[in-house]
C-alpha positions in Angstrom: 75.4 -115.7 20.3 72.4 -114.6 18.1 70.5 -116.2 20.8 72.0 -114.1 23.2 71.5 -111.0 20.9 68.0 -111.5 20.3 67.2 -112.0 23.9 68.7 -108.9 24.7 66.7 -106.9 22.4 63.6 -107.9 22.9 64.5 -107.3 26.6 66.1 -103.5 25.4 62.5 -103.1 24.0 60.5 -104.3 26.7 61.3 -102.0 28.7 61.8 -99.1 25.8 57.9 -99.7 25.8 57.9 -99.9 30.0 59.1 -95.9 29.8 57.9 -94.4 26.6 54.0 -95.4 27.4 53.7 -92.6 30.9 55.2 -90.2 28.4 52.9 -91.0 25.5 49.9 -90.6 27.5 50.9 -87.8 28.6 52.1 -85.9 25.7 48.5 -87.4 24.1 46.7 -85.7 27.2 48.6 -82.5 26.2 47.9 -82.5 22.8 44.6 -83.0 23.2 44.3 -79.7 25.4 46.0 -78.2 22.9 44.0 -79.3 20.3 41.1 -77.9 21.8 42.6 -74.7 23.1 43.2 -74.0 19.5 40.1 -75.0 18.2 38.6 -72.6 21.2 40.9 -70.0 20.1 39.7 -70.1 17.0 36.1 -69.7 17.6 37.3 -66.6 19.4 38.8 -65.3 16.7 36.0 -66.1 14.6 33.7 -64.3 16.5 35.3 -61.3 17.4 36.2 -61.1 13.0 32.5 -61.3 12.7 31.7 -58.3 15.8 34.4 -56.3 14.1 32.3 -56.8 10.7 29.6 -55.8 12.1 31.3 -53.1 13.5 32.5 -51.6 10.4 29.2 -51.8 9.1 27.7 -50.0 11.4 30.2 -47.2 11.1 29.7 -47.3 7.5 25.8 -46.6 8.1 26.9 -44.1 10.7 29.2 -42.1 8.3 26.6 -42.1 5.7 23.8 -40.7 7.8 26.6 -38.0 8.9 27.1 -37.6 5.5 23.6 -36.9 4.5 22.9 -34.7 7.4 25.5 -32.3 6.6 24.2 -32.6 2.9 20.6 -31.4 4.2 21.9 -28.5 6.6 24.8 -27.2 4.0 21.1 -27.2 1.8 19.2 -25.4 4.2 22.3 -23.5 5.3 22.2 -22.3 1.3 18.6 -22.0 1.3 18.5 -19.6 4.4 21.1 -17.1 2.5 19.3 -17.2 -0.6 16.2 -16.3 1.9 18.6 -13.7 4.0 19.5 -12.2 0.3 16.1 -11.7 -0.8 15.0 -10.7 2.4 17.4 -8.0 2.1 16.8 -6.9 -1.2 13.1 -6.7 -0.4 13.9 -4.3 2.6 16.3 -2.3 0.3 13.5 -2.3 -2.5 10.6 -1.0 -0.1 13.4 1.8 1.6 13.8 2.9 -2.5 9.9 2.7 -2.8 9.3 4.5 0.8 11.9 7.1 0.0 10.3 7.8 -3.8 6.9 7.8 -2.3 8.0 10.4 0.3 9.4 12.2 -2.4 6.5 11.4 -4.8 4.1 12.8 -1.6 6.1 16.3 -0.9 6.0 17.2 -4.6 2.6 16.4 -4.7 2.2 18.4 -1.5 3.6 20.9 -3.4 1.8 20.7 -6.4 -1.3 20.9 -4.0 0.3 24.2 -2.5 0.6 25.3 -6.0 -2.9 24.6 -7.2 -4.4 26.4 -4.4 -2.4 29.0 -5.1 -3.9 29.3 -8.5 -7.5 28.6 -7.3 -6.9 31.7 -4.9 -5.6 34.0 -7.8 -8.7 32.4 -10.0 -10.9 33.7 -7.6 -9.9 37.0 -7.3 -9.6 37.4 -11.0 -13.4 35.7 -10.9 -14.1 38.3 -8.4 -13.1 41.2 -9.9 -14.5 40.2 -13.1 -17.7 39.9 -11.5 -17.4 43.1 -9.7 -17.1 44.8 -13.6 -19.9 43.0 -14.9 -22.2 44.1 -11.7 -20.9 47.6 -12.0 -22.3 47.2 -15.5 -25.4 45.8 -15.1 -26.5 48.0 -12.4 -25.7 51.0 -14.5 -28.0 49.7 -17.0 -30.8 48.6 -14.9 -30.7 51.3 -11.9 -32.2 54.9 -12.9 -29.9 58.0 -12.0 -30.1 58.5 -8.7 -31.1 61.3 -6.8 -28.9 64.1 -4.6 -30.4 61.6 -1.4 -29.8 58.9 -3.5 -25.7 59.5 -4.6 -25.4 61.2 -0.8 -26.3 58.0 0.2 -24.2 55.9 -2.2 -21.4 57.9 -1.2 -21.8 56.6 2.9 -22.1 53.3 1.5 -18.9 53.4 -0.9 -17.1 54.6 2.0 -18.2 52.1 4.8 -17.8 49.7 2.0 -14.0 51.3 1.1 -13.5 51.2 5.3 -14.6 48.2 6.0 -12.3 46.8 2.7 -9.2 48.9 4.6 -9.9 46.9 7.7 -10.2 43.7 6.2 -7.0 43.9 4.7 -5.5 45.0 7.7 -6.8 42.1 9.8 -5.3 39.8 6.8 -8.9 38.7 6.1 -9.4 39.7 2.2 -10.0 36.5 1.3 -13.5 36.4 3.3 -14.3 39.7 2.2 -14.2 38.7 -1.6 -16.0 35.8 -1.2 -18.8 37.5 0.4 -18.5 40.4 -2.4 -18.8 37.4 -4.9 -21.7 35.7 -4.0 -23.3 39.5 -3.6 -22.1 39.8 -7.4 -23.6 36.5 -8.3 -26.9 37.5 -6.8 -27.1 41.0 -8.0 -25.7 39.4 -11.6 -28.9 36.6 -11.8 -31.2 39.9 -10.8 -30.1 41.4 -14.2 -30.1 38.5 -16.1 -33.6 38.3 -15.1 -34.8 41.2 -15.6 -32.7 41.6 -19.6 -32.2 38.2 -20.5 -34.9 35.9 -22.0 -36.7 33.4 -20.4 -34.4 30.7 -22.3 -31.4 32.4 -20.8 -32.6 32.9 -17.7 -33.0 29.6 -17.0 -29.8 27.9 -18.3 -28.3 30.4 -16.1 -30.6 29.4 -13.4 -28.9 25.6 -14.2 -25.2 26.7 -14.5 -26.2 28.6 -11.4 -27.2 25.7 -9.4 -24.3 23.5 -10.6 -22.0 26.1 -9.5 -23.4 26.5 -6.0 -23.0 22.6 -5.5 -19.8 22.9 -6.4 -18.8 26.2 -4.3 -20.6 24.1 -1.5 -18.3 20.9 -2.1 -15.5 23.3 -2.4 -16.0 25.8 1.1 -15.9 21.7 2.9 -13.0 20.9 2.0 -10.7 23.8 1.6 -13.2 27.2 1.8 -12.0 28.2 -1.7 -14.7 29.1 -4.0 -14.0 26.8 -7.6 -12.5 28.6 -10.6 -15.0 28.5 -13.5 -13.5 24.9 -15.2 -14.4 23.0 -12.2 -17.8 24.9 -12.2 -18.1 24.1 -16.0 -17.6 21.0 -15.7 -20.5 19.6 -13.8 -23.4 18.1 -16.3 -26.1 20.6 -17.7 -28.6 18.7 -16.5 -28.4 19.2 -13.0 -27.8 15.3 -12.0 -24.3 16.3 -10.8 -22.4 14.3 -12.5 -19.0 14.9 -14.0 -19.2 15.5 -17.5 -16.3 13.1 -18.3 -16.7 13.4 -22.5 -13.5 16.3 -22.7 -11.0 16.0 -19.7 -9.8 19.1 -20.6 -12.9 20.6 -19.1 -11.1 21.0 -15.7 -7.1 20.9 -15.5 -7.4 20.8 -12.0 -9.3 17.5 -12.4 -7.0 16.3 -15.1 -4.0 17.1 -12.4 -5.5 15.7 -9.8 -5.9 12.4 -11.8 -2.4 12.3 -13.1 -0.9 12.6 -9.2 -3.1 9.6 -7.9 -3.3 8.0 -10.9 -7.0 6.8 -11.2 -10.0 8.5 -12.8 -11.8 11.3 -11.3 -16.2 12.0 -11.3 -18.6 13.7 -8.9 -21.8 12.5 -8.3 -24.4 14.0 -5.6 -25.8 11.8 -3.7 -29.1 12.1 -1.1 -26.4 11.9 1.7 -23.7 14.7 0.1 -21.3 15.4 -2.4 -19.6 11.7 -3.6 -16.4 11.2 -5.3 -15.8 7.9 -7.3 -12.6 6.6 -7.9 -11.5 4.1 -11.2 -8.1 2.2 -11.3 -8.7 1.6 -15.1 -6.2 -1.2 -15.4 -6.8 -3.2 -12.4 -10.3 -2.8 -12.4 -10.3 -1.2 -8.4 -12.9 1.6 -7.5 -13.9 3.2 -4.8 -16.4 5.8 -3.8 -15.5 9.1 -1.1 -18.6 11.0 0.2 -18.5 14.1 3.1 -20.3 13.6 6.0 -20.8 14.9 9.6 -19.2 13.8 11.7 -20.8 12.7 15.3 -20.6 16.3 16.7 -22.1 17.6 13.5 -19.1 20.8 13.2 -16.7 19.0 11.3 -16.8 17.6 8.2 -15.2 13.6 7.5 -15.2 11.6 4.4 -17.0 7.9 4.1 -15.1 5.6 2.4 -16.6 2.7 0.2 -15.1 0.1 -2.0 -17.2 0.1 -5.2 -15.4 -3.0 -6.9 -12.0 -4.6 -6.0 -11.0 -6.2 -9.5 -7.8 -7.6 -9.5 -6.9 -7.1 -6.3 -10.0 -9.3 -4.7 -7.4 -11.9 -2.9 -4.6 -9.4 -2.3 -6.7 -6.4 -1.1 -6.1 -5.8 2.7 -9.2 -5.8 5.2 -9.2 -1.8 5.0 -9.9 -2.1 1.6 -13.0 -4.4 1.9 -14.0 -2.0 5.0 -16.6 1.5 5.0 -14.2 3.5 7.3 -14.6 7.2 8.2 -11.9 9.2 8.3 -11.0 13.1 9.0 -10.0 15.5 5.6 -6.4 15.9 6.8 -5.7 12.0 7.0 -6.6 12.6 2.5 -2.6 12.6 1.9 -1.8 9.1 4.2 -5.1 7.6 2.7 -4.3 8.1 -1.0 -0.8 7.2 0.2 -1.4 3.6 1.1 -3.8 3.6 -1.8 -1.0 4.1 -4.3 1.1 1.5 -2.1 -1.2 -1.4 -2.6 -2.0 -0.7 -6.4 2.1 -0.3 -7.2 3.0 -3.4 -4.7 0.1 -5.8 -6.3 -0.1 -4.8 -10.1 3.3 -3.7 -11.7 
């Protein structure tokens, strides 16, 4: 029976062996494939971990760059306010300054009105004080008339009186006491002369001669004769120049200094009458002279920059220039002037 048993088994796994080996090779050929479907799949997923890395990385680099862009332009964004601010507080500080210069110009336009005024009462008091002192001097030097003489006196007072009605009817007093003055001055150096000694005569002749300069300065630029401060003023020694040792000398100097704020002397020159300017703190000076102008009627005034000082690298080109320019242009001139000196040196 064992036999018979054993037989049967190995028979039983014969043919176990007969049906399992299409099935191994099978499930071997499967597993294979899978095998490298898995292995393939796994490469995949390998490489796409490694794009997606890269990926990351490159948004990383991306959001920095963002980053610092919108750092820079929030800066400049910053930047252009605190421009935009100071911009604006520029523009409201030259408004202030334009509105206190206009004001600063129409009380100095005032304070010019004013002045004239007192040159034009100076005069008249001048005038009439020299009209005394003729009357005076002629009664001392002039021998009593005759009848002929007093009948003709007489005619004269009264054309004189006439014409003086008809002047100040026509508004034109002011002509008719300058001519009367510079008769009075005349007639005043004929008695001098003829009384005085020769020492006084001729320091008279001097102060004479200083004072017609001056009237002649004066009739250019305004046609008012100079009160006797301004006349004073001038050196003794007929150079012209400004006596500059006691500013009191001439208040309307002084006052004329004080509203531009630079120092004031005259000087005569070959070519005319010559003002010089000093900016004492900056250094800045400039010379005005009166000339002709190309019609030869009208008179114009030659600018010339003596020294620059401090203001050598900020000056404008005007500045540095020799520019010619008309009487009435004296307030925008001096104006611009004053701009340059408060914008560059306080």
């Amino acid at each position: 029976m064992e036999a018979l048993y054993k037989k049967l088994y190995d028979k039983f796994v014969s043919l176990k062996k007969e049906k399992a080996s299409p099935l191994d090779e099978i499930n071997q050929d499967q597993e294979v494939k899978f095998l490298n479907f898995v292995s393939a799949a796994e490469d995949l997923i390998q490489h796409l971990k490694d794009d997606n890395c890269q990926l990351r990385a490159e948004v990383r680099e991306l959001k920095f760059e963002v980053t610092s862009i919108r750092s820079k332009q929030d800066e400049e964004r910053a930047v252009h306010q605190k421009l935009l601010l100071e911009e604006s507080e520029k523009r409201k500080m030259l408004s202030d300054e334009v509105e206190r210069l206009q004001k600063q110009l129409n009380e100095s336009s005032n304070l010019v009105d004013e002045v004239t005024i007192q040159l034009n009462n100076s005069l008249r008091r001048n005038a009439g004080k020299s009209n005394s002192g003729i009357s005076d001097a002629m009664d001392q030097c002039t021998p009593t008339p005759g009848p002929s003489n007093q009948l003709l006196e007489s005619d004269g007072l009264n054309n004189s009186d006439q014409i003086t009605t008809h002047e100040v009817s026509n508004g034109s007093m002011r002509i008719m006491t300058r001519k009367r003055s510079r008769e009075a001055k005349k007639h005043m150096e004929a008695g001098i002369a003829m009384h005085g000694s020769d020492g006084q005569s001729s320091k008279r002749r001097r102060k004479e001669k200083s004072a017609s300069n001056s009237s002649k300065v004066a009739s250019g630029l305004s046609s008012v004769q100079l009160p006797t401060c301004c006349i004073t003023s001038l050196d003794k020694s007929g150079t012209g120049a400004c006596n500059d040792g006691d500013p009191t000398n001439c208040r309307f100097q002084a006052l004329m200094e004080y509203l531009i704020g630079m120092k004031l002397s005259a000087v005569h020159q070959t070519e005319g009458v010559c003002i010089s300017a000093l900016h004492q703190t900056s250094g800045y000076s400039f010379s005005l002279t009166w000339v002709k102008n190309s019609t030869g009627r009208e008179l114009e005034l030659l600018y010339r920059a003596s020294t620059l000082g401090t203001f050598e690298r900020v000056a404008p080109e005007w500045m540095r220039s020799m520019i010619t320019f008309s009487i009435s242009m004296c307030p925008i001139f001096f104006a611009r002037v004053s701009r340059v000196i408060k914008l560059h040196h306080h």
